[in-house]
C-alpha positions as CSV (number, residue, x, y, z in Angstrom):
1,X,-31.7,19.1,0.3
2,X,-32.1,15.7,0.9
3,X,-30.9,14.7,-2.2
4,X,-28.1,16.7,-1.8
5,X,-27.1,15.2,1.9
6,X,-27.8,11.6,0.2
7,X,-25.6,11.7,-2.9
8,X,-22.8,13.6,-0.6
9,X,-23.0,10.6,1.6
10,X,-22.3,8.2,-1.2
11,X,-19.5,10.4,-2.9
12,X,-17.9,10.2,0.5
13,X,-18.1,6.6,0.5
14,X,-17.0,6.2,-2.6
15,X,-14.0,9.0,-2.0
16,X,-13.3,6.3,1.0
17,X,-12.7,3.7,-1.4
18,X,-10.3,6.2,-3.2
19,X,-8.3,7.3,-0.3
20,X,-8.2,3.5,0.6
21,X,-6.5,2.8,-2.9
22,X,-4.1,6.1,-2.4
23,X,-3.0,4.9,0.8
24,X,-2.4,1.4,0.4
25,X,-0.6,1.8,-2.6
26,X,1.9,4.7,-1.2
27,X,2.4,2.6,1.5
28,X,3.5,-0.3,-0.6
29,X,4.9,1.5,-3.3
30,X,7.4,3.5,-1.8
31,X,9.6,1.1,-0.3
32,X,9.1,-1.5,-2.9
33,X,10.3,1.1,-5.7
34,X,13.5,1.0,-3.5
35,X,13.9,-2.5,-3.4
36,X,13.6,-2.3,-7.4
37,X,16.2,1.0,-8.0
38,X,18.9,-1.2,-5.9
39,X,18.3,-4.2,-8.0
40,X,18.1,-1.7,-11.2
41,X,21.6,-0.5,-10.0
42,X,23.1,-4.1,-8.9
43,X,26.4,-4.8,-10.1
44,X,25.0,-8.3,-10.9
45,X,23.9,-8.5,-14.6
46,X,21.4,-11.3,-13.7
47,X,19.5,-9.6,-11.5
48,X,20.0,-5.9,-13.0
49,X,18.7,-7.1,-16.5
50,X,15.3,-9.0,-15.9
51,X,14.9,-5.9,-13.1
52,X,15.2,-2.7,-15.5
53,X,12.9,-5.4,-18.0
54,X,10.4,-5.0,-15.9
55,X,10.4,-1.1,-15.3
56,X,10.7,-0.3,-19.0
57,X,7.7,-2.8,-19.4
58,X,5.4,-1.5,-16.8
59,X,6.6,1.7,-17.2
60,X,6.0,1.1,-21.8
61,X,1.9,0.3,-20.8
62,X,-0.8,1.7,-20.1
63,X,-1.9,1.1,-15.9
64,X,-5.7,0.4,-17.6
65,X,-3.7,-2.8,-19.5
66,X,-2.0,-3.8,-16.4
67,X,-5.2,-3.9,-14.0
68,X,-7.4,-5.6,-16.5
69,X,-4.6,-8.0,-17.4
70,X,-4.6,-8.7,-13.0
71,X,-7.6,-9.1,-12.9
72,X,-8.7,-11.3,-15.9
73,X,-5.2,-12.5,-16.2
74,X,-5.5,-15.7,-14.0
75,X,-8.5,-16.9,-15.5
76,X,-8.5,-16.6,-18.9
77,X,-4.7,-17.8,-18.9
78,X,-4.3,-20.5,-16.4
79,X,-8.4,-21.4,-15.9
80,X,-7.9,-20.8,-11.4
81,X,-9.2,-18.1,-9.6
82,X,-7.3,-15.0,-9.4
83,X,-7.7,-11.4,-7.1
84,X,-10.9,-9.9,-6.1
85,X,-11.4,-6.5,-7.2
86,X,-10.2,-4.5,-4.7
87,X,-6.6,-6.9,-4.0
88,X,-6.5,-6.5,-8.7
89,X,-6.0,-3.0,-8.3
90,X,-3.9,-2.8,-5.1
91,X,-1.3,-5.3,-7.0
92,X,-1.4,-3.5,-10.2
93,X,-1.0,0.2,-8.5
94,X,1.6,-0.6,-6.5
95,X,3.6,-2.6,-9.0
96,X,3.1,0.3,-11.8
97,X,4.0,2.9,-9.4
98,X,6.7,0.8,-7.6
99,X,8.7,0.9,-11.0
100,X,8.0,5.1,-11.1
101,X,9.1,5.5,-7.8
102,X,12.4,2.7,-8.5
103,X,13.4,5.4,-11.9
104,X,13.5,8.4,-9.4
105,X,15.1,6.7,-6.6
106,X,17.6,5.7,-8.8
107,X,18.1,9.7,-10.2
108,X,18.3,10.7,-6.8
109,X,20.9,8.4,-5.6
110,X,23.2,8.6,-8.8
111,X,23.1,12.5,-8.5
112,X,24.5,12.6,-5.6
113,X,28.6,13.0,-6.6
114,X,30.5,10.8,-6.3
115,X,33.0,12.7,-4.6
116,X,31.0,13.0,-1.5
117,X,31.1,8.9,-0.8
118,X,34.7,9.4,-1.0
119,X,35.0,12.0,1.2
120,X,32.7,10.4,4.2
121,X,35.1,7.4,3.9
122,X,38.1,9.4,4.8
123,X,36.5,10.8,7.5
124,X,36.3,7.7,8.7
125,X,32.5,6.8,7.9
126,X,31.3,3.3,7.4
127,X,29.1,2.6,4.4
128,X,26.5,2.4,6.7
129,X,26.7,5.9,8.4
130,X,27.3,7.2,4.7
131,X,24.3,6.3,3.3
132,X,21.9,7.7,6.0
133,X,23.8,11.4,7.0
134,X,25.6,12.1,3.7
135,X,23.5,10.1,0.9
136,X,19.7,9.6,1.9
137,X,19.6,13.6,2.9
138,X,20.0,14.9,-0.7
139,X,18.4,12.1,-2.1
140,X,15.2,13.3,-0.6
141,X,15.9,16.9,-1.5
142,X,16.5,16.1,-4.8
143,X,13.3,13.9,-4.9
144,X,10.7,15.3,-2.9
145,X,9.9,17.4,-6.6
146,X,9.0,14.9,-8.9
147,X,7.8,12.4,-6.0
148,X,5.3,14.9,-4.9
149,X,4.3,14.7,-9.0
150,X,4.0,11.2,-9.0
151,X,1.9,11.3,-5.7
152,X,-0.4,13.4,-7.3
153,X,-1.1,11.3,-10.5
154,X,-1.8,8.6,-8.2
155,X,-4.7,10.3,-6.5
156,X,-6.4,10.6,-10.0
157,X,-5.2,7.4,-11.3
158,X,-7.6,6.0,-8.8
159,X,-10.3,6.6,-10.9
160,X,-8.8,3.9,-13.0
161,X,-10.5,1.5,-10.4
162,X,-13.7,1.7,-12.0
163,X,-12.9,-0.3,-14.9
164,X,-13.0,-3.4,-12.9
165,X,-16.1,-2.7,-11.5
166,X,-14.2,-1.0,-8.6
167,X,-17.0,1.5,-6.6
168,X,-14.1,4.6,-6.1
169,X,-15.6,8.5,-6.0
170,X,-15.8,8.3,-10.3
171,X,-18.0,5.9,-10.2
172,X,-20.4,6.4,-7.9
173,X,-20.5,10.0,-9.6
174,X,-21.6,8.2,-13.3
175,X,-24.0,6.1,-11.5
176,X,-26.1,9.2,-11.1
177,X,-25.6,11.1,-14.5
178,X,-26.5,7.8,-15.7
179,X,-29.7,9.4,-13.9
180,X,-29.9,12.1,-15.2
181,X,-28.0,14.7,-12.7
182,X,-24.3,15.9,-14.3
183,X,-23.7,17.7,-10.9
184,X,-22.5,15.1,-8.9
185,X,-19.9,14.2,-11.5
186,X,-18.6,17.9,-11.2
187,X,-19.0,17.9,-7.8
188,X,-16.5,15.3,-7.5
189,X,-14.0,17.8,-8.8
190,X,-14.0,19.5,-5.2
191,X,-13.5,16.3,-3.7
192,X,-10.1,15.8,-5.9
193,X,-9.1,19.3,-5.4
194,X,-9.4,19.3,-1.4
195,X,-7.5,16.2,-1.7
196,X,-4.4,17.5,-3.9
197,X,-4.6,20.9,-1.9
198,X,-3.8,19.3,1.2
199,X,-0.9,17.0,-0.3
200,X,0.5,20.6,-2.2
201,X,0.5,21.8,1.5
202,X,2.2,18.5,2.9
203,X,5.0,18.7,-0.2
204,X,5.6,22.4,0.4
205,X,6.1,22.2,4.1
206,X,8.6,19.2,3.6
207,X,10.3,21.6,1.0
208,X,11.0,24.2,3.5
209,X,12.1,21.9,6.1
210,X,14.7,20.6,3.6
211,X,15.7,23.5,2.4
212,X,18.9,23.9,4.7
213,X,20.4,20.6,2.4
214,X,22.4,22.1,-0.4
215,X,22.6,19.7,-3.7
């Protein structure tokens, strides 16, 4: 029993760790993937060009590559000190996901018709008052689908962290089959699926609220 209460203790801590990565990243990501689906959509080819670059590059390679080339990068390349473990795979998350979110902002806003920008400026809208009560609306219907996808790849792509070294839930759960005990590493599974459950919950409630928005 003690055993049990012990190595629960340290999955928790490690699960910590994960939810830390999850939550920092989301928070980051989300509104830097906008910054990148305007500048994916700019009119201006100089920015456009080096901008969609990037996404087809991060999005071309594996997230393993990109943290171990964040973390080692700066060393081996330019000989200076670069990000401690933790701040490697905050960069590297948020810039991968960044890009994913950037592709489906960018679906969502060039799905709406554009019909409907027309019409809020005859009305007598400003671009401003389009965006946010004619635009954003369906662009979070039509996204909240594959965001709620790409939310949930995240929360297992944190197990990713252990490759630098990184103590998330995975870890902590291979330290001990490296003892000898394979239950902890299943029991890690519960951990994941309480976690997803709750977000599936979260995604389906936000569906239902926007249901009234017809795209």
């Amino acid at each position: 029993m003690n055993t049990f209460l012990s190595i629960t203790l340290d999955l928790l801590e490690g699960f910590g760790t994960t939810c830390l990565i999850f939550a920092l990243t989301l928070a980051l990501a989300l509104p830097l993937g906008l910054v990148v689906a305007f500048g994916s959509m700019s009119r201006f080819r100089l920015l456009r060009l080096p901008v969609r670059t990037l996404v087809w590059i991060i999005r071309g390679t594996p997230l393993m590559l990109q943290l171990i080339a964040i973390f080692y990068g700066p060393s081996l390349l330019f000989g200076i000190g670069g990000f401690d473990r933790l701040t490697a795979v905050i960069v590297a998350f948020v810039i991968n996901y960044a890009c994913y979110f950037s592709e489906i902002y960018r679906g969502g806003i060039e799905g709406v018709p554009a019909g409907q920008r027309e019409a809020a400026q005859v009305l007598g809208l400003t671009k401003r008052q389009t965006f946010f009560y004619v635009i954003l609306p369906q662009v979070i219907k039509r996204i909240t689908a594959p965001m709620s996808n790409e939310v949930m790849t995240l929360v297992k792509d944190t197990s990713l962290a252990r490759i630098i070294s990184v103590a998330e839930i995975i870890m902590v759960s291979q330290e001990y089959t490296r003892q000898g005990l394979i239950w902890p590493l299943f029991y890690t599974g519960a951990f994941y699926l309480l976690f997803i459950g709750i977000l599936t919950l979260l995604f389906r409630f936000l569906e239902k609220k926007l249901a009234y928005i017809k795209v």
